[in-house]
C-alpha positions in Angstrom: -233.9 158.6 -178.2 -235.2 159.2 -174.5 -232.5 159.1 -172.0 -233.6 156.1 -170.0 -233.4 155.6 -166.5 -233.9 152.6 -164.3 -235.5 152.7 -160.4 -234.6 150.9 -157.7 -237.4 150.3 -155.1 -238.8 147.5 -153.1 -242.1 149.6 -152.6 -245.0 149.2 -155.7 -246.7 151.9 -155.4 -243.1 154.2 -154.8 -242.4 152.9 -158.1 -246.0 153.3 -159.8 -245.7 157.0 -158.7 -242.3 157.7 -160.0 -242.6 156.0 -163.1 -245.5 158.1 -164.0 -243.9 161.5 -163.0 -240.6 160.0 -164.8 -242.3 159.3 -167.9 -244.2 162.8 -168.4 -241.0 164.4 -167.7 -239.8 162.6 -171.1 -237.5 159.9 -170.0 -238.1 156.2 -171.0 -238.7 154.0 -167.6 -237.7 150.6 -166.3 -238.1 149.7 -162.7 -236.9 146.6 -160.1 -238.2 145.9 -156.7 -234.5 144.0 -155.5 -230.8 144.8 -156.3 -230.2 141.1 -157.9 -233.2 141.8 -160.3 -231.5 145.4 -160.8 -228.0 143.8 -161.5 -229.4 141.9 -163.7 -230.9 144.9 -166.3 -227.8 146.9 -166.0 -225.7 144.0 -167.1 -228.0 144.1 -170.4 -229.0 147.3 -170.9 -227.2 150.8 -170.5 -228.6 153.6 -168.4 -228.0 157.4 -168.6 -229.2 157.7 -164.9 -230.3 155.0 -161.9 -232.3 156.0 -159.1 -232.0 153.4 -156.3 -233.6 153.1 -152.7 -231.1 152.1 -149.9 -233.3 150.0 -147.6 -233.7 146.6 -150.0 -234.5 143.7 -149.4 -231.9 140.6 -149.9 -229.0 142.8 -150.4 -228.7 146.4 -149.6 -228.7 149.4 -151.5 -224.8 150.6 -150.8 -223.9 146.7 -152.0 -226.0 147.4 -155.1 -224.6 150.2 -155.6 -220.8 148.8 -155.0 -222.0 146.2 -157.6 -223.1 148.6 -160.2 -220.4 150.9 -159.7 -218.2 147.5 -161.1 -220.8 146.9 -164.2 -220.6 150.7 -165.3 -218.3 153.7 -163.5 -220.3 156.6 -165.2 -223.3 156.3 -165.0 -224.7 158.8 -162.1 -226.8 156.9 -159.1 -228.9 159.2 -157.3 -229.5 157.2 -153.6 -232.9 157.5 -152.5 -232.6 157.5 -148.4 -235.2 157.4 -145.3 -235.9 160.8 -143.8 -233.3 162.1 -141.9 -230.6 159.3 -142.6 -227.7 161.2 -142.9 -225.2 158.5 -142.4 -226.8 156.2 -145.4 -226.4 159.2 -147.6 -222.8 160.1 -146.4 -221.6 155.9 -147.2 -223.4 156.0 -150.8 -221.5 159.6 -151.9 -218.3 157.9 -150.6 -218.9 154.7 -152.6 -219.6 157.2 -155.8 -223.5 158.5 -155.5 -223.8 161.1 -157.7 -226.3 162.5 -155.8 -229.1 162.0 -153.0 -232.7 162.4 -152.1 -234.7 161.3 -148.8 -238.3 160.6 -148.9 -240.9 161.9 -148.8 -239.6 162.5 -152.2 -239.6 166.2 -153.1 -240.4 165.8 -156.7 -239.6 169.2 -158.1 -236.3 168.8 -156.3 -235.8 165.1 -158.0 -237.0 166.8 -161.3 -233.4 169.2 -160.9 -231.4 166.3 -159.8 -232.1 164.5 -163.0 -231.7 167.0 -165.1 -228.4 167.7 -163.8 -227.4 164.3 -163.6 -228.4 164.0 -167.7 -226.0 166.6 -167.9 -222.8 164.9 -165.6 -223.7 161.4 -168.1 -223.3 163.8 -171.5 -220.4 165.3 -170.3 -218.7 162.0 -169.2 -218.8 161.0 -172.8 -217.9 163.8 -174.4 -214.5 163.4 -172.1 -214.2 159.8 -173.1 -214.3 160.7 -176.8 -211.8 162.8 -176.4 -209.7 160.4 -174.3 -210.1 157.9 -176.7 -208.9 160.6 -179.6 -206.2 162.0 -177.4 -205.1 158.3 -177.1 -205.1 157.5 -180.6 -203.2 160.4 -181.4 -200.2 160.9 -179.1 -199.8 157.4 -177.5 -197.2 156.9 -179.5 -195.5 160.0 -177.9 -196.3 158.6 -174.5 -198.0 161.1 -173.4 -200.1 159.4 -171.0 -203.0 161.6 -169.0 -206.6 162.5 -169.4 -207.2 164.8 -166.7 -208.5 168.4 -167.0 -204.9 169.7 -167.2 -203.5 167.4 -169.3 -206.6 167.8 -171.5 -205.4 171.4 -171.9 -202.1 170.2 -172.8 -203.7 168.2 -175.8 -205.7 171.2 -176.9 -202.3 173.3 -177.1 -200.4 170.3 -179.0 -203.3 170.8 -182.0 -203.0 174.4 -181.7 -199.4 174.6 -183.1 -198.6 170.8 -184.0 -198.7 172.2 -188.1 -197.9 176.0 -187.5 -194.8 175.9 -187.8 -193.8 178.8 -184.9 -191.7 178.3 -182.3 -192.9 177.0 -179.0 -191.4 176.6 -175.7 -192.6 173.9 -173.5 -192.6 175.1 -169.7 -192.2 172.7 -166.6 -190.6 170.9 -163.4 -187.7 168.5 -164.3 -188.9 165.0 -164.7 -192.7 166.2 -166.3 -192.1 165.0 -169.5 -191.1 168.1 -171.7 -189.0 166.1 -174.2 -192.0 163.4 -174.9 -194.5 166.7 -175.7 -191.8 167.8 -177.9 -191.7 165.0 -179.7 -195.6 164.8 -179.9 -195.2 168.1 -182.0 -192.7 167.7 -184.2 -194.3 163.6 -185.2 -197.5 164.5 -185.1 -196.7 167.9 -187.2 -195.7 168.8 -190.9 -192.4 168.2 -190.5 -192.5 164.8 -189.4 -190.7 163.4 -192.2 -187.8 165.5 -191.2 -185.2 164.6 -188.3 -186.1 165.1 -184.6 -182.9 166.6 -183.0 -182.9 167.0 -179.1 -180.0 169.0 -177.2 -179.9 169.1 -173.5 -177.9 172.5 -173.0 -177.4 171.9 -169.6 -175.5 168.6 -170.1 -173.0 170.0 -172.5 -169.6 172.2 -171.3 -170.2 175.8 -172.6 -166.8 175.4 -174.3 -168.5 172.5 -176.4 -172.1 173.6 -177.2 -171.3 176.1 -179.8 -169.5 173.5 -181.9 -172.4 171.1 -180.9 -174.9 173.4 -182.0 -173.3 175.2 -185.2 -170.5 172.3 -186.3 -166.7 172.9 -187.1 -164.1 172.9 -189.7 -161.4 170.7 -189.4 -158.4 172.2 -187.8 -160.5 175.2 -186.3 -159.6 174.5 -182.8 -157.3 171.8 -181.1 -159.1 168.5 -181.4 -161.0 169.5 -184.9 -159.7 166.8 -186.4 -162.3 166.7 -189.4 -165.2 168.6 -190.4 -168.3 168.1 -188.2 -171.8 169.4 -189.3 -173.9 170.6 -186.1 -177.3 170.3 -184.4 -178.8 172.7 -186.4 -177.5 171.3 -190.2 -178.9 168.0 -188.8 -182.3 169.4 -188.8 -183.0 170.7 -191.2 -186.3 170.5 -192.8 -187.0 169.3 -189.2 -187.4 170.0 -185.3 -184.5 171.4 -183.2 -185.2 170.6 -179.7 -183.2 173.0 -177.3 -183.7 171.3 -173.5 -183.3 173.6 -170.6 -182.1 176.5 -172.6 -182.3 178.8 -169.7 -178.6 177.3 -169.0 -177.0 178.7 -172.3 -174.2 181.8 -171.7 -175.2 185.2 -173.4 -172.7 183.8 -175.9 -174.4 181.3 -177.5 -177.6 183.1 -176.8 -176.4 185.5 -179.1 -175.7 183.2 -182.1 -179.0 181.0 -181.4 -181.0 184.2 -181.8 -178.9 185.9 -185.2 -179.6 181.8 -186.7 -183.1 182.1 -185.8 -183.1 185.4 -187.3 -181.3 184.9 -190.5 -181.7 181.4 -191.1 -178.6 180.5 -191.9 -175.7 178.9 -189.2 -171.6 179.4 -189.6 -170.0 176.3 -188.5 -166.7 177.4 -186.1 -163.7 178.3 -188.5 -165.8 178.3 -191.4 -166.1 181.4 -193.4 -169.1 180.8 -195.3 -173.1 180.2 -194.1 -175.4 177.3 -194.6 -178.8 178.1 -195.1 -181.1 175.8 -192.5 -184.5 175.7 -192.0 -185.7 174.1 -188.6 -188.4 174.9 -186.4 -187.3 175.4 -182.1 -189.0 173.8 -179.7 -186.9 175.0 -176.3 -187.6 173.5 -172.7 -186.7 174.7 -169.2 -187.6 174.7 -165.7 -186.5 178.2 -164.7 -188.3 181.0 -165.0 -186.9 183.3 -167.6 -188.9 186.3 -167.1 -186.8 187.2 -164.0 -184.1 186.1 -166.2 -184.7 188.3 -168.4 -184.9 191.0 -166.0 -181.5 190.2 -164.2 -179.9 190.2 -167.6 -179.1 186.6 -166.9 -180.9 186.2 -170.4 -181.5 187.9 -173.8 -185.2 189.6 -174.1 -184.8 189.5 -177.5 -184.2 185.6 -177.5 -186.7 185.3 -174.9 -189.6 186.6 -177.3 -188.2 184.9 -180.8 -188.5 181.5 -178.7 -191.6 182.1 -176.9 -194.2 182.4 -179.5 -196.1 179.9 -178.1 -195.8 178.5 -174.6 -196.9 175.5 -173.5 -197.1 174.6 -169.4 -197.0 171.0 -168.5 -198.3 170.8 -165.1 -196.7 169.1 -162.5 -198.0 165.0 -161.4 -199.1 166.5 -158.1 -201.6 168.7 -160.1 -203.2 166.0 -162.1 -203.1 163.1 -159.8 -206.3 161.6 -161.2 -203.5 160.8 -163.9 -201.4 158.4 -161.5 -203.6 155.4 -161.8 -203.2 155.5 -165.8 -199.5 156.1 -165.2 -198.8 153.3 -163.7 -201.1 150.8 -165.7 -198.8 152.6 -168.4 -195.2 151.8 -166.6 -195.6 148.7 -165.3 -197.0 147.4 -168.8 -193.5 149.3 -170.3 -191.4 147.7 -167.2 -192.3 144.4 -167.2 -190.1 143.6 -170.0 -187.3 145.2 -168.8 -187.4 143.4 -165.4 -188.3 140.5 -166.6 -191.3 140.4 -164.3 -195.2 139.5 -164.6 -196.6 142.6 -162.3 -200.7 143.4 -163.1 -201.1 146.0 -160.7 -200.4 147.6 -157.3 -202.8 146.2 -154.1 -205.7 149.2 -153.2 -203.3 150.3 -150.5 -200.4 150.9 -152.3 -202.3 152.8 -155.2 -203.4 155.5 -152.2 -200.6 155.7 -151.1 -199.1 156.7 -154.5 -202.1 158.7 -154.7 -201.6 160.8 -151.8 -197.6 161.8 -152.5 -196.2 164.8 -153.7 -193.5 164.0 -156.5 -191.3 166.3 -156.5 -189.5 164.0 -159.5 -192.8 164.4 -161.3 -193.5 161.7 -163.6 -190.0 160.5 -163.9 -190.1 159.7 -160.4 -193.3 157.6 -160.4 -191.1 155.5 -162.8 -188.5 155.2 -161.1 -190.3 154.3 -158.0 -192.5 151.5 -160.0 -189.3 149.8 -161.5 -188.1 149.7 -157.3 -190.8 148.7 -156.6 -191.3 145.6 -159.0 -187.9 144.5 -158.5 -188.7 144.1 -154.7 -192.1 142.2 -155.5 -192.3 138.4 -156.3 -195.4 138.6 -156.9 -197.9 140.2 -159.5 -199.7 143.0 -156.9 -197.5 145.5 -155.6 -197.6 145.8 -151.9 -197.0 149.4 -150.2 -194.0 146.9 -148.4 -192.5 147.2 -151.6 -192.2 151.1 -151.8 -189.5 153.1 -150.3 -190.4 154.5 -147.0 -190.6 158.2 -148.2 -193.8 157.3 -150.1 -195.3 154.9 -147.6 -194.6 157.5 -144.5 -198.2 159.5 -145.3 -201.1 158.7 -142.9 -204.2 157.2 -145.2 -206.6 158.2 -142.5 -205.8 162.2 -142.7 -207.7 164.1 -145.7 -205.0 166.6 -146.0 -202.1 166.8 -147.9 -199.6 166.4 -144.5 -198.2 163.4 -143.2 -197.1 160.8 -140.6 -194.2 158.9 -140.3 -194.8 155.7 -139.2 -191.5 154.7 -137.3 -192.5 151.0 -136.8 -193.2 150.5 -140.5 -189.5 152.2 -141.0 -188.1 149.2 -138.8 -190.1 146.5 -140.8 -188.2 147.6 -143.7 -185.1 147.7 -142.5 -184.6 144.6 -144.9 -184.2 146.9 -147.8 -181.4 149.2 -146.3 -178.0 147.7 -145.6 -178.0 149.2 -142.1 -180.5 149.8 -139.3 -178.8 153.1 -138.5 -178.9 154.2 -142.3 -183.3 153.6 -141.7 -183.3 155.5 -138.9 -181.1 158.6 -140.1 -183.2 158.0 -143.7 -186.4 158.6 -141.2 -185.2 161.8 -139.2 -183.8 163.8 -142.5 -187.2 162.7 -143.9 -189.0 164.4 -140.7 -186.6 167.2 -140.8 -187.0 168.1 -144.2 -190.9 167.6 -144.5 -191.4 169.7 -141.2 -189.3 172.7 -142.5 -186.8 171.7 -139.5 -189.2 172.0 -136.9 -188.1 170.3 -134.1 -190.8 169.6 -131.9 -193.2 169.0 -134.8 -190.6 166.5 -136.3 -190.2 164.8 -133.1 -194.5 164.6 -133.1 -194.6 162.9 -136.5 -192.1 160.4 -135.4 -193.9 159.3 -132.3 -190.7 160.0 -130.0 -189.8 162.3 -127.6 -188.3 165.9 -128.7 -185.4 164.7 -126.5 -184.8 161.5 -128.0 -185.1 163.5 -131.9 -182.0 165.8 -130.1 -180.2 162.5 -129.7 -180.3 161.3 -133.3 -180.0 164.4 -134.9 -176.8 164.5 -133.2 -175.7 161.3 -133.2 -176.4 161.0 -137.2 -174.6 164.8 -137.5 -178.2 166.0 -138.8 -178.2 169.8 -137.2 -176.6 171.4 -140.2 
C-alpha cells in the first residue's frame, strides 16, 4: 500500500498543487480546507504523515495540531508556516511538529522532509512492536521501560536468558538488579528450577559461609541440626549472589573452587554434594579496581563475569518515568487503599526533571508518600517532598531553585518549622557542593542570613 498522507490547507489551489506533486511522488492523497473537517478524517482514517497550514480559518493550526496530537501521538506533522514566521514554527515544534516548511513551498526541500518523515513513522512502529513484545515477555518480571537504554537491556536478557553462562548484572542501588535477575532465570531453561537470591551484604561474614554452603549438626556452636545451603537449594536452578563485591577473600575463595568443581562441602561435613546452578551476581561497586587493589579475586572476577549486563540508572532513561509511575501507582493503590489515576501535568515535570539518586526504588517510594498525602485521585506537586519539588520548571538545564516560600507552605508535613528550614539549607548545601554564596542565591536570602542558619542549625561541618 501507498503511505498516505493528508493536507491541511484553507487555500484551493495550495492544495490542487500539492496534491498533484504528492501524488507523482507515489503517496496516496487526501486533503481539508479547515482543522474541524481535518479532525474529522484523522478520527477515521490513519495517516503515515500530515502536512498542515498554521493560518486556518475557524480554529488554528497549533489547536489542530494540539487536537491531533490527542487522536494519534506518532504520526509526524510537518507545519506549513508564512514566510519568515519564526515564532509559529518555534510553538508547533514545541507542541510536537515533526518538522516545518514556510511558503513559498520549496518543493524539492518538502520532497526530503517527507521522505524522512516516512522514515521517523516506520521506525515508530517498529519500536512499538517491540514494546508490545518486550511487554508480553518480562512484565511479569516488572521490568517496566521502553526507552533506548532499556531496549538494550531487553536485547541482553534474550542474549543469555537460555545459555546457561554466568552473568553479572551491573548498577546503582535501587535500579532494579534483582527483578532482571529474575527475568533470566523465569524466562530461561531453568525456570522450572528454584530461584534463590542472597544479598551478601546483609549477611555477617561469620554467617554467609554456612548460608551459602549449609552445616552439619554440631559443626559449630549453635549447629543444632543439619542445614542444607543456598547453593543445594538450587540446584537445577538460579543462584542469585546480590552485591557480591561485599564477600571476604574467604568466601571468595570457596564461591570460586564450587563454581569450578561443581560440587559444595557443607561446614563440618567431610563429603561433597554435587550441585548444578547457574550465578547470576549483582553489585554496585566497581570490581575492576577491586580487582586491582586486591580487595577482590581476578580469578572470581572472570568466572562470574562472562556476561555483563549494565542497568542504567532512572536519570538516564527518564522518558521511562511516565510508564513508571502509571506502573506504581496501579501496584500501590491496593496497598494504600487509595483510588489515585495519575499525577497533575505539573507534578509529572517535576518528577521528570529530578535526578534520583534512589533510582527506581526511590520513585516508589516517593509515589507511595505521595498518595498517602493525596485525598484525591491527581497527584499534586503539594504532595511531593520538597527535595523533588525545589527544581525551577522554567530553567532547561539540569540545575535548580529552591523555592523558600513553597518550603513554608509545606511546613504541614514536617512536625516543626525549624526542621523545614534546616531540611531546606542542608538541601542548598549539599546540591551546591557547599558553596556558600551560591547556596544563599538559590534560597533567595542574603549570604548573611544563610551564616545564621547554618549556624544556628550546627550545619558548618
Amino acid at each position: 500500500m501507498k503511505p498516505h498522507i493528508l493536507v491541511i490547507d484553507d487555500e484551493q489551489e495550495f492544495l490542487t498543487c500539492a496534491q498533484d506533486l504528492l501524488i507523482g511522488w507515489e503517496y496516496e492523497i487526501d486533503t481539508a480546507q479547515t482543522g474541524y473537517e481535518a479532525l474529522q478524517r484523522i478520527s477515521l482514517y490513519q495517516y503515515d504523515l500530515i502536512l498542515l497550514d498554521v493560518i486556518m480559518p475557524l480554529i488554528s493550526g497549533i489547536e489542530t495540531l494540539k487536537r491531533i496530537r490527542k487522536l494519534d501521538r506518532n504520526v509526524p506533522v510537518v507545519v506549513i508556516t508564512g514566510n519568515g514566521s519564526v515564532e509559529n514554527a518555534v510553538l508547533a515544534m514545541k507542541n510536537g511538529a515533526y518538522d516545518y516548511i514556510s511558503k513559498p513551498i520549496d518543493w524539492n526541500k518538502l520532497k526530503v522532509i517527507v521522505k524522512n518523515a516516512m522514515t521517523i513513522r516506520s521506525l515508530r512502529e517498529e519500536v512499538s512492536k517491540l514494546k508490545n513484545q518486550i511487554k508480553d515477555k518480562y512484565e511479569n518480571a516488572n521490568i517496566i521501560g521502553s526507552s533506548m537504554r532499556m531496549r538494550e537491556v531487553y536485547k541482553a536478557l534474550d542474549r543469555v536468558v537460555d545459555a546457561d553462562v554466568t552473568v553479572i548484572i551491573r548498577g546503582e542501588s535501587g535500579t532494579g538488579k534483582e527483578l532482571l535477575a529474575r527475568a533470566i532465570h523465569f524466562n530461561g531453561n531453568r525456570k522450572s528450577g528454584t530461584f534463590v537470591a542472597v544479598n551478601c551484604a546483609a549477611i555477617p561474614e561469620s554467617l554467609l559461609e554456612s548460608e551459602l554452603f549449609g552445616h552439619e549438626k554440631g559443626s559449630f556452636t549453635g549447629a543444632v541440626a543439619k542445614r542444607m545451603g543456598k547453593f543445594e537449594q538450587a540446584h537445577g536452578g538460579t543462584l542469585f549472589l546480590d552485591e557480591i563485591g561485599e564477600m571476604s577473600s574467604m568466601t571468595q575463595a570457596k564461591i570460586l573452587r564450587a563454581l569450578q568443581d561443581k560440587r559444595i562441602e557443607r561446614i563440618g561435613g567431610t563429603q561433597s554434594t554435587p550441585v548444578d546452578v547457574r550465578i547470576i551476581s549483582a553489585t554496585n561497586k566497581d570490581l575492576e579496581t577491586m580487582v586491582e587493589k586486591g580487595e577482590f579475586r581476578e580469578d572470581l572476577y572472570y568466572r562470574i563475569s562472562v556476561y555483563p549486563i549494565f542497568l542504567p540508572p532512572l536519570r538516564e532513561r527518564r522518558e521511562d518515568v511516565p510508564q513508571l509511575i502509571a506502573f506504581f501507582i496501579e501496584k500501590l493503590n491496593h496497598k494504600t487503599k487509595r483510588k489515585t489515576k495519575s499525577v497533575s501535568d505539573q507534578a509529572l515535570d517535576y518528577l521528570m526533571k529530578y535526578n534520583w539518586p534512589g533510582n527506581v526504588r526511590e520513585l516508589e517510594n516517593v509515589l507511595e508518600r505521595a498518595m498517602l498525602n493525596s485525598n484525591g485521585d491527581i497527584l499534586l506537586p503539594e504532595h511531593f517532598p520538597i527535595t523533588i519539588t525545589s527544581y525551577d520548571l522554567a530553567d532547561d538545564s539540569n540545575g535548580f531553585r529552591i523555592d523558600f516560600q513553597r518550603a513554608i507552605s509545606l511546613a504541614h508535613d514536617i512536625p516543626s518549622w525549624e526542621e523545614v528550614e534546616c531540611e531546606v539549607c542542608r538541601l542548598a548545601l549539599k546540591l551546591t557542593n557547599r558553596n556558600i554564596s551560591e547556596a544563599a542565591i538559590q534560597l533567595g536570602i542574603g549570604r548573611t542570613t544563610l551564616y545564621r542558619k547554618l549556624k544556628k542549625y550546627d550545619l558548618f561541618v
